[in-house]
Structure formats: C-alpha cells, structure tokens
LUMKOL-725207 format. One record per residue: residue in three letters; x, y, z of N, C-alpha, C, O in turn. Coordinates in steps of 0.05 Angstrom, whole numbers, plus 5000, padded with zeros to 4 digits. Layout:
% residues N
ALAXYZXYZXYZXYZ ...
//
This chain:
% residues 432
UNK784002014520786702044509786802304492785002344475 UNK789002484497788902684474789802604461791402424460 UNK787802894429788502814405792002804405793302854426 UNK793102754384795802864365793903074346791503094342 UNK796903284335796503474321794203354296791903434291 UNK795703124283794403014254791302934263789202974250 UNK791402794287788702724292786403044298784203104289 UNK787803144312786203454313784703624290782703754295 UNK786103584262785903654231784603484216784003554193 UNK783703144230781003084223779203064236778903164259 UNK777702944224774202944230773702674206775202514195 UNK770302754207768502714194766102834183763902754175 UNK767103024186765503324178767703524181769603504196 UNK767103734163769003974166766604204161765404234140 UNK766404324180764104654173766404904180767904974198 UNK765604984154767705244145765705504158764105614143 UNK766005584181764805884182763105874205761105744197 UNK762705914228760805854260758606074259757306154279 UNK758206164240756206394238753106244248753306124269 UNK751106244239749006214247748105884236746805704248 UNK749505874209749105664193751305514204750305334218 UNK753805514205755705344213755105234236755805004241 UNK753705404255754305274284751105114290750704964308 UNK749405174273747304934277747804794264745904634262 UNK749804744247750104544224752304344250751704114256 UNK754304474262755504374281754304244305754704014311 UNK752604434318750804324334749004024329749103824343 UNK747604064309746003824301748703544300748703334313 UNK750803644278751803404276752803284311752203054320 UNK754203494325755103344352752703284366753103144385 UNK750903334363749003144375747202904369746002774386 UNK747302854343747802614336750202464338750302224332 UNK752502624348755702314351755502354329753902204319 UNK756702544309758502624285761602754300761302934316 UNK763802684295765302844305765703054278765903004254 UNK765703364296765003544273767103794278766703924299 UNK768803834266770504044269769504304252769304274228 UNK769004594268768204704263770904994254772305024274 UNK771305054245773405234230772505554228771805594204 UNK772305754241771906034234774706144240776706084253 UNK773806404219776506654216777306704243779206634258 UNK774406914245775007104270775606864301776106624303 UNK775307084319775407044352771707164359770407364354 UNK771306854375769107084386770607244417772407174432 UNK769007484417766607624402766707704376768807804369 UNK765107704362765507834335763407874329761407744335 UNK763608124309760908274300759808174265761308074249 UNK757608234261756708284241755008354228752808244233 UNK754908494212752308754195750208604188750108464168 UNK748108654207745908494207743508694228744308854244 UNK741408644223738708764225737508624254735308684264 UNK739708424264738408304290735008284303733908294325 UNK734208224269731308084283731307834283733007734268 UNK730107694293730307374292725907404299724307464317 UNK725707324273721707264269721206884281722806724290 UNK718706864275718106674304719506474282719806254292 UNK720506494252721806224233724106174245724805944246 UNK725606354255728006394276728106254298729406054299 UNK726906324315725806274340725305994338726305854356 UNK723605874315723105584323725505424327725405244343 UNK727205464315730905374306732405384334733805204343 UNK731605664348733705664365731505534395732705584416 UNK728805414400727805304410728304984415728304854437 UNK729104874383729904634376732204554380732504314383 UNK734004694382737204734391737404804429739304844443 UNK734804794433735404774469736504994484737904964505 UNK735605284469737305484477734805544502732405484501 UNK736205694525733505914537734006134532736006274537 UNK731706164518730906444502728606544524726406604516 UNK729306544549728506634581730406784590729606984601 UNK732706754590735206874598735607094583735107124560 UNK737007324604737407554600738907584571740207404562 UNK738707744563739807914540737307814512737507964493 UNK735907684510734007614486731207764491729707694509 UNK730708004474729308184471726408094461726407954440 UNK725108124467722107924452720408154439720208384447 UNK719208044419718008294408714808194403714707954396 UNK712408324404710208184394708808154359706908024351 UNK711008364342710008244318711408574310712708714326 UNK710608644282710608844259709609054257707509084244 UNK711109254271708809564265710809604234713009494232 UNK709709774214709409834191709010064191707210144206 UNK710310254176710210534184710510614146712310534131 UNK708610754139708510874111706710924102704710794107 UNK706611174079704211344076702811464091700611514081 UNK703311544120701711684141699811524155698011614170 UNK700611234150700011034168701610784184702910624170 UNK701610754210702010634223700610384232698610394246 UNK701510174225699409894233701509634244703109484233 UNK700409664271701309434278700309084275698008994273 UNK702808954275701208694275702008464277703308364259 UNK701308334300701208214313702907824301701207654294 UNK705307754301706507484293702607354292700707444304 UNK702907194277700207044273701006784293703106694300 UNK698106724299698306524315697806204305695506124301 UNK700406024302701105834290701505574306702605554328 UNK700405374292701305124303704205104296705605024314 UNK705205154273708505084270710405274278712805224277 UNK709705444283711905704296711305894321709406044318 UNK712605904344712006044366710906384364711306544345 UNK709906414382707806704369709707004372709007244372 UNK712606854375714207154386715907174366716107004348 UNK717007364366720707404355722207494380721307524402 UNK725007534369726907704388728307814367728207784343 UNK730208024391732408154374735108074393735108074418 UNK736708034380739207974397741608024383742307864366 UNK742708204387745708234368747408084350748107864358 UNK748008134334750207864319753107784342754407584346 UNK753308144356755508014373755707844397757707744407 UNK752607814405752007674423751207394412752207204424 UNK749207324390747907054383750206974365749706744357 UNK752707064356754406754347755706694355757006484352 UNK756106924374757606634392755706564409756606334414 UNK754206574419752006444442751906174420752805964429 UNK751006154397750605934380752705704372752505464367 UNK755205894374758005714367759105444399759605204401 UNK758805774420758705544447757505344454758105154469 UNK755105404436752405194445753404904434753404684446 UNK754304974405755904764390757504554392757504314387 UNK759604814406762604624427761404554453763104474469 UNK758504554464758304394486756604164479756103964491 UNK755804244456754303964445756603694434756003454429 UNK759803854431760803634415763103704396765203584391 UNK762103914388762504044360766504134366766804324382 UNK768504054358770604224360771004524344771004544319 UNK771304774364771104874347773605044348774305054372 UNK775205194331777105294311777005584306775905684287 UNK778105704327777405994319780206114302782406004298 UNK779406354296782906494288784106274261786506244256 UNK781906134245783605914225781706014201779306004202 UNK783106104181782506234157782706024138784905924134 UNK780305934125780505764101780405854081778505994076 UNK782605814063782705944034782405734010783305823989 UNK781505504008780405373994780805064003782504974019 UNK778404893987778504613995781504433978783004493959 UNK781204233995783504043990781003753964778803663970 UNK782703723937781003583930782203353920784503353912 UNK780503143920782902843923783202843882781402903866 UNK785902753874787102843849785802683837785202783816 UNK784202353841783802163825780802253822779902303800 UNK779402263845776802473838775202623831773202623818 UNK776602793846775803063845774003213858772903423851 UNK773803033885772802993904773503233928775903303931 UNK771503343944773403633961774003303991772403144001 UNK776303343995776903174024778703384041780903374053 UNK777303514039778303744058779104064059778004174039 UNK780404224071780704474060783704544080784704434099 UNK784504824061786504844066786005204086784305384082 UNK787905204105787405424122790105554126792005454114 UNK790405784145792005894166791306084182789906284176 UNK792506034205791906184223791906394222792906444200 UNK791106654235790006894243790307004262789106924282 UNK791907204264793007384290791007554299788807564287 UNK791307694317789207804330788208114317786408274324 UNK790008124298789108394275788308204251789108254229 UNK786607994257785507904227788307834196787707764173 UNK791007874207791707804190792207484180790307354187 UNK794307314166793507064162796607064162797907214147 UNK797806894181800406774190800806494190798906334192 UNK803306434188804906204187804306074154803606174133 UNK805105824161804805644143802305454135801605304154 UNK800605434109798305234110798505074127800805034134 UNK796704944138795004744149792704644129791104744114 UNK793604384137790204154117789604014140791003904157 UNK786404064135784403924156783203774136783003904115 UNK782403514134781203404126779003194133779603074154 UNK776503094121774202914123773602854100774802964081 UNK771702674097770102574076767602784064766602784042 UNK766902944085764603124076766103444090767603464110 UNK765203654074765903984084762804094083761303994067 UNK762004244097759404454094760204654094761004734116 UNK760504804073761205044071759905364078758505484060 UNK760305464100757505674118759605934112759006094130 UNK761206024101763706114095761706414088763206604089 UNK759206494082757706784080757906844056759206694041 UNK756707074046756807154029759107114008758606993986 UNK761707204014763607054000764106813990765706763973 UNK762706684000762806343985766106313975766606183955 UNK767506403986770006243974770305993972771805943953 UNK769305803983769905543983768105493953769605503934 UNK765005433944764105483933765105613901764605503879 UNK766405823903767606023887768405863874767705803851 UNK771205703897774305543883773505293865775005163851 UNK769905233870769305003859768205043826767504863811 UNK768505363820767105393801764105463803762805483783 UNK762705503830760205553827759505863831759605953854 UNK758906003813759906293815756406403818754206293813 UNK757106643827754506773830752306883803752607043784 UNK750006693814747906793791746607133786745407273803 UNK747307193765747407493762742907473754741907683747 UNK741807343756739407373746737407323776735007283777 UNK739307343797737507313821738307573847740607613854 UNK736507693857736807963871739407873885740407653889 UNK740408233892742008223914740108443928737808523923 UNK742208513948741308743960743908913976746208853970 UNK743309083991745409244007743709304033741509394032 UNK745109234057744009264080746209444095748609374097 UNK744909704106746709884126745609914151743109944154 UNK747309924170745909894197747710024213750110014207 UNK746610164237748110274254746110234292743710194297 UNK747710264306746310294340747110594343749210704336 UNK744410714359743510814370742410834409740510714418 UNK744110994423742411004442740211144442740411374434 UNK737911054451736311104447733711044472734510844485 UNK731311144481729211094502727310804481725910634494 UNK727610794457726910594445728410324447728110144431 UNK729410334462731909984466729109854466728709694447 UNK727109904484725409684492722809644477721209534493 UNK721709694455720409734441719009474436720309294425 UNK716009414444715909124445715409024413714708794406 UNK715809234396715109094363717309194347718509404352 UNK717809024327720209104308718309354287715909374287 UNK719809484274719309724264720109604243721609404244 UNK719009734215719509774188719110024175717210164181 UNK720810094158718910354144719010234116720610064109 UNK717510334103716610344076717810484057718710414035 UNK717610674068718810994064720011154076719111244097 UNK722311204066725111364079724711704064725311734040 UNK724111854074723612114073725712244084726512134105 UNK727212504074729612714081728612904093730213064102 UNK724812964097724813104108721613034114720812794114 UNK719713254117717513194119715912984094716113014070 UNK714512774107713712604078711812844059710112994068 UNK712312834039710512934020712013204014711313283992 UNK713713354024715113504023718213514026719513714034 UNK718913354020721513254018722613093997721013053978 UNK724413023995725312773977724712403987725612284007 UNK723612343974724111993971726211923970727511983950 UNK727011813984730111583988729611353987727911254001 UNK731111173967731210983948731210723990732210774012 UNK729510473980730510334003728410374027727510594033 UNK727610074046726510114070727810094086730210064082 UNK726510104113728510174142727110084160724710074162 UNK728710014174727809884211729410014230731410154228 UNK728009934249728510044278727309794295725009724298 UNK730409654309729709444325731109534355733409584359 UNK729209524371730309554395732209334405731209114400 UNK734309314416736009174425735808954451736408714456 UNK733709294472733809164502735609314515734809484531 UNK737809294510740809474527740509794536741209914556 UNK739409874518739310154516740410344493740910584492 UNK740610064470741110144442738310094419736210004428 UNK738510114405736410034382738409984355740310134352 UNK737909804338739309724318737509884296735109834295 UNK738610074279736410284262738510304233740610424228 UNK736710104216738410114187736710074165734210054166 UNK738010054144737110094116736709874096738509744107 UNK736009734076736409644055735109674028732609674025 UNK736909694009736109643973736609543961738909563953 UNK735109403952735309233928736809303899736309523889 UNK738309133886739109173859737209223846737609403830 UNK734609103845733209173825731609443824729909493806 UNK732309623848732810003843734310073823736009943812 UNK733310323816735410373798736510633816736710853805 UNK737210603839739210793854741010503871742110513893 UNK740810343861742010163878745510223878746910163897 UNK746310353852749310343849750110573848752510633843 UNK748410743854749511023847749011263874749611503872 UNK747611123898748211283923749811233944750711003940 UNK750411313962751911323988749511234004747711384012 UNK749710984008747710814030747411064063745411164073 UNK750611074071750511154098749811374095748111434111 UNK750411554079748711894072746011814074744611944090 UNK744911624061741711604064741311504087739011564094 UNK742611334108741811364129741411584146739511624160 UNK743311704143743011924159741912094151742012284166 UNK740912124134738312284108736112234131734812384144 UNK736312054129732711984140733011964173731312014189 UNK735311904178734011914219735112194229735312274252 UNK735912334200735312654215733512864222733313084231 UNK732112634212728712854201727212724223725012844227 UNK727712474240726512314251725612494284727112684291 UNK723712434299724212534319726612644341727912484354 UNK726912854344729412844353729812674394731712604408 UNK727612674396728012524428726812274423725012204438 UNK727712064399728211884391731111804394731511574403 UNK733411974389736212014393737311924375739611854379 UNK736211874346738411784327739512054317738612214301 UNK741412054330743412294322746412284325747112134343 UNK748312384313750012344312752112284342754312164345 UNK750612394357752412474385750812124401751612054423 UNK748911984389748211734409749211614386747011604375 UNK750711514370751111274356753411194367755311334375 UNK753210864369754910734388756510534359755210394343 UNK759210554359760610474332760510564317760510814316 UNK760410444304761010504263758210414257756810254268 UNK757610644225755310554205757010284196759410284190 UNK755010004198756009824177754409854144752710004137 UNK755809654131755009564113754509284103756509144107 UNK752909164093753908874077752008754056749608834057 UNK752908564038751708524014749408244036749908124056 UNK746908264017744808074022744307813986743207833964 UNK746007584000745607503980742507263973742407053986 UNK740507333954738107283958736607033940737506963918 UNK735306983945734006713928734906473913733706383893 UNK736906383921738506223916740206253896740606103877 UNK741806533901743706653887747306353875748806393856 UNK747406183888749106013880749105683882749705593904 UNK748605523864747705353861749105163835749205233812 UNK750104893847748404693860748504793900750204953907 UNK746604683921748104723939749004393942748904383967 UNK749704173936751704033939752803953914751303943895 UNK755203893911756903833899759803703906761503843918 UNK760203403898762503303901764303363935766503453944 UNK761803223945762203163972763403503991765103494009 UNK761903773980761803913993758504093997757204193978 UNK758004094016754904294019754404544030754504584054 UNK753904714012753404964016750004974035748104834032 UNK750605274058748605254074748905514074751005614065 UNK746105734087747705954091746906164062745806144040 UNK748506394083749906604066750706414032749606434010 UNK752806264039753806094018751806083999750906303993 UNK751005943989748705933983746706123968745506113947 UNK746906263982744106523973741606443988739506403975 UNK741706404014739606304023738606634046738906684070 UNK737406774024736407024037733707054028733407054004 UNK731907064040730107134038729607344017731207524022 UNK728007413995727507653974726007713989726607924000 UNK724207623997721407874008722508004029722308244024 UNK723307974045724508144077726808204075727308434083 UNK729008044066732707984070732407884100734307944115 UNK730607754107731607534124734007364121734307304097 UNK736007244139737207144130738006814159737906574155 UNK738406934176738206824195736106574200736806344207 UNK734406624196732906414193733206084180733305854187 UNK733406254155734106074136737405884134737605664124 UNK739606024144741805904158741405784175743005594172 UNK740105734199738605514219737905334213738105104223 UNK736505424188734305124179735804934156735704694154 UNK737405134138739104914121741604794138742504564133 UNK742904954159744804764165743204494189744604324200 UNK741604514190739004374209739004074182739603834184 UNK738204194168738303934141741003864133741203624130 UNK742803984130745703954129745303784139744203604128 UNK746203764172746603594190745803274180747203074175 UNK742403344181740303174178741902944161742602734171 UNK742703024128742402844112745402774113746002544106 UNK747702974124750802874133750102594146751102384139 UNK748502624162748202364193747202174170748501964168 UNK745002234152744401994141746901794114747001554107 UNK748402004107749501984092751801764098751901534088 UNK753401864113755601744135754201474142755501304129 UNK752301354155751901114155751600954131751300714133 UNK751701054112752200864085755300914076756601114081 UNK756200684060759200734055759600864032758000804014 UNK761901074024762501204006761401093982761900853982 UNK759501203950759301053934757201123921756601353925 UNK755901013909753701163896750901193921749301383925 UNK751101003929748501043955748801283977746801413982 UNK750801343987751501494000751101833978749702023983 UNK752801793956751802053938749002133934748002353938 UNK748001943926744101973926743502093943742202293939 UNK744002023973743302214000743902443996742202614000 UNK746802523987748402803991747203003970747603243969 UNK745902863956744603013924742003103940741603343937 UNK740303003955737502963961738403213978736503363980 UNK739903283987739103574007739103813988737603993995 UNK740503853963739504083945736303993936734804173929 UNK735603823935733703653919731003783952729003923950 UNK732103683973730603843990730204073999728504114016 UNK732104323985731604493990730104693979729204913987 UNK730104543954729104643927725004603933723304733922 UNK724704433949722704263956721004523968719004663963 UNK723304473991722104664014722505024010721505174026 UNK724205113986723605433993724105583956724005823950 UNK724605313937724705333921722405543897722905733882 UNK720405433901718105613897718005833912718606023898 UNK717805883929717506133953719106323937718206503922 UNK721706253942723906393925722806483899723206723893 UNK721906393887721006523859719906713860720306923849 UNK717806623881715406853888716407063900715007253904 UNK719007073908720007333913722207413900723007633907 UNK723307313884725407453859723307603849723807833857 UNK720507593831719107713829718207903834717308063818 UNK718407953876716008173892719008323885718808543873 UNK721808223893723108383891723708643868724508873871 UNK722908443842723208623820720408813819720608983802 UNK718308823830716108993827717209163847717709393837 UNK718009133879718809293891720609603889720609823900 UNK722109473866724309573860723809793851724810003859 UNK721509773826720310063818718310273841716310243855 UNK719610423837718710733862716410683860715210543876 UNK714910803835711810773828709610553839707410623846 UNK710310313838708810063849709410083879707810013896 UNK711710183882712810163918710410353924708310223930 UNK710110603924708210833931706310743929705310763951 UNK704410593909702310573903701310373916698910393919 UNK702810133927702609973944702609993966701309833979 UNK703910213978704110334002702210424007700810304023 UNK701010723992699510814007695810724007694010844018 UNK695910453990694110343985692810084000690710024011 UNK695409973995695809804021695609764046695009544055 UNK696310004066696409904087693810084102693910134127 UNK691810154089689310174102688409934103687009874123 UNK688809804090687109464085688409314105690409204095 UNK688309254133689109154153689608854147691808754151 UNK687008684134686108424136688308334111688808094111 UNK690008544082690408574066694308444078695708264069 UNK695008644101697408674104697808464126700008364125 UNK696108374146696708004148697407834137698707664148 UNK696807814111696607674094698807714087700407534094 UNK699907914073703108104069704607964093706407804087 UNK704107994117706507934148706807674137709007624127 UNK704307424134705107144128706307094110707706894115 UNK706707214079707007154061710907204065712807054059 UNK710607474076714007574067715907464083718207394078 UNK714307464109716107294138715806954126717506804134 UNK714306874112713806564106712706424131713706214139 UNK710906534142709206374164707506274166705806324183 UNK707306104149704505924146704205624167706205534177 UNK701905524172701505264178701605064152700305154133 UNK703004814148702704714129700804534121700604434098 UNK699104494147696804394151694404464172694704554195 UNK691904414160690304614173690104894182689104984203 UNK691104974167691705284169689405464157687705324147 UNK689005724155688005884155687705844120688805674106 UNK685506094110685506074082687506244062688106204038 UNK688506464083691206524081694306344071695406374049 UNK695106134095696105894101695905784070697705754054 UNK693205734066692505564036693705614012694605453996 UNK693505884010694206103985696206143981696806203958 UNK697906133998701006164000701905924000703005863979 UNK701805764015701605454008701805363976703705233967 UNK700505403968698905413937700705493913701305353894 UNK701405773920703005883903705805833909707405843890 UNK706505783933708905683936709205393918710805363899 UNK708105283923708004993912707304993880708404823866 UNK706405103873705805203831708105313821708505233798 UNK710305513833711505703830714005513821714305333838 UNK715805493801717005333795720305313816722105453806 UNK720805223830724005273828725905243816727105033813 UNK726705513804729105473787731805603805734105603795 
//
C-alpha cells in the first residue's frame, strides 16, 4: 500500500545528512527493520572536499556493509610512502587480525552516493533536495521529535513552504556545520583542534600509484633552499587518470589564519616535478576547501532523544584528519544502540541506552583523542615538525609504529608490542 504524504514525513528514525555517517547510520538501521528516513540537501551526485583515502579502519566498515570493493572504480593502495627531509619510506598497512591489509581511494563524488544507494536498497528511505533547518521539539519536554526542512531546487536554493518530518529518535550526520546540534545549544569547543583541508585533481601518469603519498614538508622551491610552507600534503592517486593532491593545517600553526591555503598549494606543486602534471593546464575543477572538525570538537554526542555522528560531532581524527572512517563506525553504533533502544518503551530505560552510545564512544576513541589533541599541538610548532622529521624517518622500525599509532591500527588482542603500547596509552589517556 502506498504511503500518504503524512505517513511519508514519518518514521522511526530520522538521519539528517547521507554523507558517509548518515548513510551507514541508515544502512545499519534498514537492515535491522528500523524504518529509517534519511533526509540530505544536495542531489546525488555530489561533491565534497575531502582527501579520498579510505585506510584499512575504512575499509573494514565498508566490508561490513556488503559493498564489492572488487568492482571497478575502488583504487587499492598497499600502505604509506612518507616523503620528508630527503627521505622517502614506504610502508606497508600492517598486517592485522582486526583490519584488512589494504586501503582505497575513491572520490567523495563517487562513494556517497555509492553509500546512500546502498542504504535505500537496504531499506533506508531516502530524501534528497530536503534542507533541514532545525529540529521540531515536543513543548512539554523538550524533547527533539523531529525536524523541520524545505525543499531545494536544483541551484541549491531552499523553496516553498516548511515541511515537519517527524520520529521518536533524529541522528544528526548534518557535517561540520552541526546545525541541528548548534539549535540545541551544543556549540563548538574552542579548546580542541581544528584544521583546514585544500584539495584539488590533477591529471596526471600518477592516477595509479599503488601507495597513498604524504609529505611532511611543503617546500616553494628546492628543500633547503627555499621557503617552508606552513602544513602537510598528499598525493592520492584516484585510478581514472586523476590524482587527488592537497593540503592541510592545523590551528595550532601559527600561519593557520593568516595565509592563502590555495597560494600554498600551488606554492608547492610548482616546484614539484613537472612530468608529474600538477600544473595549472591538468587541474580538473576547482581548488576546494573545508574546515576538519577534530577530537571531539562538540559534545554531549546524545542529547534529548537526538545523536550526533560524524562530522557533527567532531569525530576527526587529530593525528591524520581522517575523517571517514570514524563516520562509519559511529553511525555503525548509532544504529546499534537506536535498534536497542526502540525495543524498550519510551522512559527512563530506553534513555539509559540512548546515553550509553556517548558513554561508548568516549570508551572506544576517547583517550586516543587526547593523545592526539596533544600530537596535534606539538605538531603545530615548525621546530618539533623539522626535528621530527628529519630525525624520524631514518628510524624505519620508529615510523611503523607512527603508521599504527596515527592511522589507529592496532589488534586489540594479541597483538604486537606495538598493538600493546598504544593500547596502553590509549586506555590511561583520560577522555575528556
């Protein structure tokens, strides 16, 4: 039987945003038999400013979600060359009982929607072109039972008249912006990194490059004879016959607010080989830009029957600006503790559940996170960056240790003595 309009605008779940976090948060719930209405701005295709690596923490997410990551367009890579101080060292994803030994690279304009479809065939209704501009909250409570939207023309603007969708629970995957979040009062913690990520494609003979690239050091001209530029850089081959070749810095630089990101891109891949092709005449689009929000930059993530996942959140990695990953895995628990929650009836039992997923996240990346608000703030200074660099990466057995720690790839059992140490300090390291 088809829905009616009113029945279409509920659910029992509402996920604000199909990005990486929304649509496994979607996914998971329709495959457990949640009916889950999923709500994004855009239309796919749609783009977004992102570094398109996906490391084997990635990879396990989109293994678990039933994707084939066999099929054409998913780029596989075998691990981390590292480029800085006049050394080059590759190295190799570690080989793990809990995480597959690869990564890929795959576009944002290709993997959300590949992720969103995956969603709506698992179950998931999903809502494109519908702009949510804040939750609906019940007056006697104060409870979010839903959110309020409108539609979206095909120039991104926002037409007609509100619409209210409503459920008992929202997950809010809404990105960096956190508007939903915002409207609740939970505003961004000024005592935890951000960052700035710029990125542009390139054609290039490097599309196929079987290792993701990093630099250390962004040089204007010859290293040692040139200027230092604030910020590291990658170079990810695509596969197509593009390479994804961009930038990021941290706030805790002190050039973080006072340069032209895209000038320093192009600072540094001018000096770069020239039959490499990052040059003005192979760039395919626009330089992007976008903010990296990091270590659990907004918090609680649940509150009054809404849960932040995601971008939302601040669920970025400090040591890398990974971000992707970590949107997989919390809307993965989203799901998890929604499904558990929903079988108990509205009330205090049911809240105890909805509390236990900040309570689990804090568990699982809470410490970690510390340990990298920290690397971030040492990073930040030039002097320790250099000194670490060119000190560091002769020590091979030194910068393994570095791949596990910053990618977070440990075994959580029986693991290496590596595995242990990180283990260790993750778990001592307080989450705040």
């Amino acid at each position: 039987m088809a829905r009616t309009t009113a029945d279409a605008r509920q659910a029992d779940v509402i996920v604000v945003g199909a990005g990486p976090a929304g649509a496994s948060t979607a996914y998971h719930l329709a495959e457990a038999g949640v009916d889950v209405l999923l709500l994004e701005r855009s239309a796919f295709p749609r783009d977004k400013v992102c570094g398109d690596g996906l490391t084997p923490r990635a990879v396990r997410q989109l293994v678990a979600m039933g994707l084939d990551l066999d099929a054409p367009g998913w780029q596989r890579n075998h691990g981390l060359r590292i480029v800085g101080a006049g050394h080059r060292l590759e190295l190799p994803w570690p080989e793990l009982a809990a995480f597959p030994p690869y990564g890929l690279v795959r576009t944002r304009l290709d993997l959300d929607e590949i992720l969103a479809r995956h969603a709506e065939k698992a179950g998931a209704r999903l809502t494109e072109r519908t702009s949510v501009s804040g939750p609906v909250l019940d007056e006697r409570t104060g409870r979010v039972v839903g959110v309020r939207a409108k539609p979206v023309d095909d120039r991104g603007r926002r037409v007609g008249a509100d619409e209210t969708y409503t459920a008992p629970l929202v997950v809010a995957c809404d990105g960096v912006s956190a508007r939903l979040a915002t409207s609740l009062g939970l505003e961004r913690r000024e005592n935890r990194p951000m960052a700035v990520a710029v990125r542009a494609y390139y054609r290039t003979a490097r599309h196929d490059d079987p290792w993701m690239e990093s630099w250390l050091e962004l040089w204007d001209g010859e290293p040692g004879r040139s200027h230092l530029l604030p910020g590291y850089g990658w170079i990810f081959g695509v596969g197509d016959g593009t390479a994804n070749v961009g930038l990021g810095i941290l706030n805790t630089s002190t050039a973080f607010q006072h340069v032209d990101y895209k000038d320093v891109l192009r600072r540094w891949l001018s000096h770069t080989p020239q039959e490499w092709g990052f040059r003005e005449e192979n760039l395919v689009g626009r330089i992007g830009s976008a903010a990296l929000p990091m270590g659990f930059n907004r918090k609680p993530h649940y509150t009054r029957g809404m849960l932040l996942s995601g971008d939302s959140g601040g669920m970025v990695n400090p040591f890398n600006g990974e971000g992707i990953d970590y949107a997989l895995e919390s809307g993965h628990l989203a799901a998890q503790t929604v499904v558990q929650a929903l079988a108990r009836p509205e009330g205090a039992g049911r809240e105890q559940v909805l509390h236990g997923y900040a309570a689990a996240l804090d568990a699982e990346y809470g410490g970690y996170f510390t340990l990298g608000r920290v690397f971030a703030r040492m990073i930040g200074n030039p002097t320790f960056m250099k000194q670490a660099t060119r000190y560091g990466l002769p020590r091979t057995a030194l910068m393994r240790f570095m791949l596990k720690l910053m990618a977070n790839l440990t075994d959580p059992r029986d693991g290496d003595v590596s595995d242990r140490v990180i283990n260790a300090l993750s778990r001592v390291a307080p989450a705040a």
